[in-house]
N, C-alpha and C positions, 0 to 999 in steps of 0.2 A: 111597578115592580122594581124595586132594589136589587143589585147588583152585587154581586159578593166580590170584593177585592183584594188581593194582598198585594206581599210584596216579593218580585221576583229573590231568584235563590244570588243571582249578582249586586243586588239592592240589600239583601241580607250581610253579604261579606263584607258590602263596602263600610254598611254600617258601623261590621265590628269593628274594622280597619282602623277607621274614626275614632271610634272609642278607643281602642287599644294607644292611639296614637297620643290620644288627650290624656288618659290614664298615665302612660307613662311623662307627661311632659309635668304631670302634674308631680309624680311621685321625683323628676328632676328638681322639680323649687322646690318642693318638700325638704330632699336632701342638703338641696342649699340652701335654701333658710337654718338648718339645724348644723351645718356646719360653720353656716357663717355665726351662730350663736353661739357655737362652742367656742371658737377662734375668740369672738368677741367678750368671751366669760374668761377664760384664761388671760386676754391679755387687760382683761379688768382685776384679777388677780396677781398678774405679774407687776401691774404698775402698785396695788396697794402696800405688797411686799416688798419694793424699793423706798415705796414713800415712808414705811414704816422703819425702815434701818435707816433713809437718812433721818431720821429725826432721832433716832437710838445714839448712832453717829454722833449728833451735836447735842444731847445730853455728858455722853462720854466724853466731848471736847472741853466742852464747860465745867465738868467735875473733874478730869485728867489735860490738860493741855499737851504736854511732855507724848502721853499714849499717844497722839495721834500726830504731832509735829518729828516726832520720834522714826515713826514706823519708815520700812522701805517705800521711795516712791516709787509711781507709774505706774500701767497699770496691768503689767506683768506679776506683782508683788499686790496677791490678792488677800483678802482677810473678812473673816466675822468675827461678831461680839458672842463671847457668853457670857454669862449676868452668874453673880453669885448674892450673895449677902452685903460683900464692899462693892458693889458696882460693877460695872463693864469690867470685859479685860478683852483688846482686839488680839485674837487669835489667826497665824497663818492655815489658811485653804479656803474653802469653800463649803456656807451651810448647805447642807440639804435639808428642803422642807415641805410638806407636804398641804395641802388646804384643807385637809377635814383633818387639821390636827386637834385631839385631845390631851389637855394640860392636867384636866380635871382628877385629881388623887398621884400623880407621875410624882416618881420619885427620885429616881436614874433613866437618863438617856443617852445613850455612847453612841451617838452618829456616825464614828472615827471617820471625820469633814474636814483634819487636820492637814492629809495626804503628806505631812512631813513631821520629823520629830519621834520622839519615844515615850508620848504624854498623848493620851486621848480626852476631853474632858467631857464633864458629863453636863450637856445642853438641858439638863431641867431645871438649873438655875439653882441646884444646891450645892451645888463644888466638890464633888464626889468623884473625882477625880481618878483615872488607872493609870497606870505604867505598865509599860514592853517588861517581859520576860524574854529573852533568848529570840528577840526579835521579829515578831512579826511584820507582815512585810505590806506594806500601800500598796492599792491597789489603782489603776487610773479609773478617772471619771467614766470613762466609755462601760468597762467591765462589770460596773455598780448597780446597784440600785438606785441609791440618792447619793449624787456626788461623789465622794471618795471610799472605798471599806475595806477590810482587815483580811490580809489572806493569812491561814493559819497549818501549816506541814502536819500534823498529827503525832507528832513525835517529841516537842520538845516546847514549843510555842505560845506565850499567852499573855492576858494583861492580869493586872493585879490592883487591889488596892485592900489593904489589910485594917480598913474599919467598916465595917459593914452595919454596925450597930443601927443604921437608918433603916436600913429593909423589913418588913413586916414579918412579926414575929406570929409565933403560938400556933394557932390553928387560925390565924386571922386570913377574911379573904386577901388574896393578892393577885396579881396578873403578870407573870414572863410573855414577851412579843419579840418577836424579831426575822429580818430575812437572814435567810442562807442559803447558802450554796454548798450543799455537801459533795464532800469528794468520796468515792468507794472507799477508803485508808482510814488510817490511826486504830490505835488501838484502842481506845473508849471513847467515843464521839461526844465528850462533856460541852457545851455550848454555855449555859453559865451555871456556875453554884456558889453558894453562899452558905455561912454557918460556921466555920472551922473558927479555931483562933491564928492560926497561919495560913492565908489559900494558896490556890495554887497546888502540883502534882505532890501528889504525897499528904496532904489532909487526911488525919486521921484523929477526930475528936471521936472516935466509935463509944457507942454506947451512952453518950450523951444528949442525943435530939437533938442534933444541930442543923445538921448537914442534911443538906436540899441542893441536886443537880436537874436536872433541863438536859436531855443530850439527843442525838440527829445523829443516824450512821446506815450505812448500807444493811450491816447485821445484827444493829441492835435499836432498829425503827424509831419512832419517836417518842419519847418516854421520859415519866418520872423517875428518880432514885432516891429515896429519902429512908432516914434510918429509923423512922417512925410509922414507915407504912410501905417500905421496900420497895418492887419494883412495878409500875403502872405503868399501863397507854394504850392505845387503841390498839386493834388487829391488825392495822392497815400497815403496809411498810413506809418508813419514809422515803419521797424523792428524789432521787442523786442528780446532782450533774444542772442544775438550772434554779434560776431563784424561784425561791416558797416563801409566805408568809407563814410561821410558826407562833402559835398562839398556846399559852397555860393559863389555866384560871384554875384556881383555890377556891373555892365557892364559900368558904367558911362553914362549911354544913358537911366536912367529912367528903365531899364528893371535888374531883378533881375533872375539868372538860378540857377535851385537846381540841384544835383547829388547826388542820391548815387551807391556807388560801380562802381564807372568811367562812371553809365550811366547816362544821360540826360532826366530829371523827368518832369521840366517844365519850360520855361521861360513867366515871366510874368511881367507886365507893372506895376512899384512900383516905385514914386520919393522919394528913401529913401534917405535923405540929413541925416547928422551930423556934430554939429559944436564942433566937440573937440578940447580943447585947453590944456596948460598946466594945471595940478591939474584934470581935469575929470581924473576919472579912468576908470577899467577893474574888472570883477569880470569872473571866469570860477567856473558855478556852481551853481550860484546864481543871480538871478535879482531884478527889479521891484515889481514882482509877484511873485516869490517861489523860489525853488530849483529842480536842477537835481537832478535823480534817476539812479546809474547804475554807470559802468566804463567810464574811458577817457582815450588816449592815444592819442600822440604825436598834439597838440592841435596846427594849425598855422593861421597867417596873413601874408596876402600878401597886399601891396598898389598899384598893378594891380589888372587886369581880368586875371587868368588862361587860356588859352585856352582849350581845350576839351582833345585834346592830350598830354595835360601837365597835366591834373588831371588821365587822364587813367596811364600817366607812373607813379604816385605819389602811387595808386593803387596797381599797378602791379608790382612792386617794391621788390626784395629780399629785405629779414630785416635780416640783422644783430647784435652781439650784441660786443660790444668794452670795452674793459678798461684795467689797468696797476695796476702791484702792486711793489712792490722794495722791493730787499732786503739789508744788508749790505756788503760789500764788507769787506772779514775778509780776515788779513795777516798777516802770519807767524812771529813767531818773530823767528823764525833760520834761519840763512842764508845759510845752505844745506839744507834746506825743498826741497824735490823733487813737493809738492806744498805749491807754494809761493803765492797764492793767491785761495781763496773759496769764495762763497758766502751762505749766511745763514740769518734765524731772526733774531739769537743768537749767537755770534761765541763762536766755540767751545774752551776748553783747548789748548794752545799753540799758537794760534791766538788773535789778537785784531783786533776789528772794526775800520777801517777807514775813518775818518771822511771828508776825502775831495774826496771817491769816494763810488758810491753805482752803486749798479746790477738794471736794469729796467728790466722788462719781458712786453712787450704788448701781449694783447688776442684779436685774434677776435670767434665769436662762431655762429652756423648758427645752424637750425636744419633743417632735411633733414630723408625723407623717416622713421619717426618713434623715429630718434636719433639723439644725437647733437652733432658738430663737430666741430675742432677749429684748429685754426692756430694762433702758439705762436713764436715772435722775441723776445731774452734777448741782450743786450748790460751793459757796462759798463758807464757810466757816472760819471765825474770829473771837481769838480769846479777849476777853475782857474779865477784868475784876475791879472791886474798888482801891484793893491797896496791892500793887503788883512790885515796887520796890522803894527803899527809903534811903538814897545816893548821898553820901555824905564824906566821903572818902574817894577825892580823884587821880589818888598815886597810880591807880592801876597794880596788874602784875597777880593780883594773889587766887581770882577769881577763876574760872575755866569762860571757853568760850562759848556759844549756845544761849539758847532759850530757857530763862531760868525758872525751877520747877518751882523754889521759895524766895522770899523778901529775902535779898544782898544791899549792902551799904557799898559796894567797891565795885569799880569798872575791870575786865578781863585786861586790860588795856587802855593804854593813857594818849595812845594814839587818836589826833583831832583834837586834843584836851587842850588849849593856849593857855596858860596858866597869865592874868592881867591882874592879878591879888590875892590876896592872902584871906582867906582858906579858899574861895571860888575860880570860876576860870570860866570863859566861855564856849561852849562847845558845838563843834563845828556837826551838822547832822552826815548823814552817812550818805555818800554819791554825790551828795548838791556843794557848791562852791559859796565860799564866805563872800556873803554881800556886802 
């Protein structure tokens, strides 16, 4: 005869105890395995994004010598490249950039990563280029979304650039993106528009199908305004007071979809055509009717339709922030220096600055969990060409002094020059003593 047995009601708890214990120990490496992957993803990301400027870096040193021997040192005096059609150009601030960026169809991209000046340029690599109206004002990195952005008063303030003719015309699709930060104020919250033949406050091509704004405001939500299909936008109010991602898409089919923060707000049946040509411009900030109120950051066009998944990755997106600073490449003038080569702003006693090679340092910088975090590559860079000058005149005197940007025949200076015959002389090198 078997025995029927279980298990007391104290053997039951302990049980669960157990389990709950293991449970959770497990759901702890769970978490740390997936944050140490994250850590580990981004700063696999941070190092590609420096490895990738310094090599931009020593393109632009190689086709500009001047641009980067030129620039402020240290590494207070920070900078990125934007790329046009002639090459690099190192711009003061810092990029803001993102890892699920889409190039794909971009047209304009105003990052304003400048933080100083009254020129913003447009990081999609076609040189489309704004200018300050009546000033708008830098905003700091902390305040931003990526990097640096554009605070704008509602009353007076904007950028401008009066060729717009790039922008997608007709009823063709297109895509407006951008964060902001609206403030309750201004009197027409225009964020950007395009189409006039002059932009900026007071645009008035009426009756011509030009004119296309994008605007954000307490009282008058998030919305189309186009003189071809009036005024669209969802039910929903927009935002105030905190960053949103704002998304418009043109679908090409007569239908217009708003987003914000990667969601889907409303599509609605709008034939908004545009006929831009060359000479219409673009104004961000400023319309028709008034002025935005509030921040801006990283402000695009696209001459497609986004798809949906393409605005949630644009959204959802690590932001990063990038830039380079140089210092001088300083060498010794003894030739038993146990270091024969430093780098510095200033070289110090016993060293001279080298003018055909400088130190680059790239940054990238993330913030994460409270603090910010970066990842820095230094290299050496060194101009070289085959034919850098053809000396043939050692009177000195006529030349400036510096690193010269084209082929000279003549010395800044005839100082070191011993003249021992007619037409040469022998020349003493710079720091070292005639043997």
């Amino acid at each position: 005869m078997r025995r029927n047995e279980g298990q007391s009601l104290i053997e039951v708890l302990i049980g669960l105890a157990i389990g709950a214990l293991i449970i959770g120990a497990a759901s702890i490496a769970i978490a740390f395995v997936l944050r140490a992957g994250s850590t580990t993803q981004t700063l696999t990301t941070a190092t590609e994004l420096s490895q990738d400027l310094m090599s931009k870096v020593k393109s632009f040193a190689l086709s500009n010598w001047n641009g980067v021997y030129n620039l402020q040192h240290g590494s207070t005096s920070t900078y990125f490249l934007v790329s046009s059609s002639s090459g690099f150009m190192a711009v003061p601030g810092e990029e803001g950039i993102i890892d699920g960026e889409i190039q794909n169809g971009l047209v304009g991209r105003w990052g304003f990563d400048e933080g100083t000046g009254t020129v913003t340029y447009d990081e999609s690599g076609d040189g489309h280029n704004g200018t300050f109206v009546n000033g708008p004002v830098w905003q700091a990195t902390s305040t931003c979304k990526e990097s640096y952005c554009l605070g704008f008063n509602g009353s007076s303030t904007y950028v401008v650039n009066n060729n717009g003719g790039f922008l997608p015309s007709g009823g063709s699709a297109r895509t407006i993106a951008f964060w902001g930060y609206p403030l309750p104020s201004g009197s027409y919250p225009i964020v950007i528009a395009y189409g006039c033949s002059s932009e900026g406050y007071g645009c008035s091509d009426s009756g011509q199908g030009k004119y296309v704004a994008v605007e954000v405001g307490a009282s008058w939500g998030f919305r189309v305004d186009a003189e071809t299909c009036g005024i669209v936008g969802p039910s929903v109010p927009a935002p105030q007071q905190a960053w949103h991602f704002f998304t418009v898409v043109f679908n090409g089919d007569n239908t217009v979809t708003f987003y914000i923060d990667g969601m889907n707000k409303s599509t609605v049946t709008a034939p908004c055509t545009i006929n831009t040509v060359n000479g219409n411009g673009f104004s961000i900030g400023a319309g028709r009717w008034g002025y935005y109120s509030g921040l801006l950051d990283d402000v695009r066009v696209y001459n497609r339709a986004l798809s949906a998944n393409e605005i949630d990755q644009l959204y959802n997106s690590s932001v990063f922030r990038r830039y380079f600073y140089v210092d001088n490449a300083c060498r010794s003038i003894s030739s038993t220096s146990t270091s024969p080569l430093a780098s510095s702003t200033t070289c110090s006693a016993g060293y001279y600055s080298d003018p055909s090679t400088q130190k680059v340092t790239a940054v990238t910088e993330w913030d994460a969990a409270g603090k910010t975090s970066n990842f820095s590559l230094s290299d050496f860079v060194t101009r070289w060409t085959n034919f850098v000058f053809d000396q043939s005149d050692w009177s000195g005197g006529l030349n400036p002094n510096g690193v010269f940007g084209v082929p000279s025949n003549q010395f800044a200076s005839s100082v070191n020059v011993t003249a021992t015959g007619t037409p040469f002389g022998a020349i003493q090198i710079q720091n070292l003593s005639q043997q």
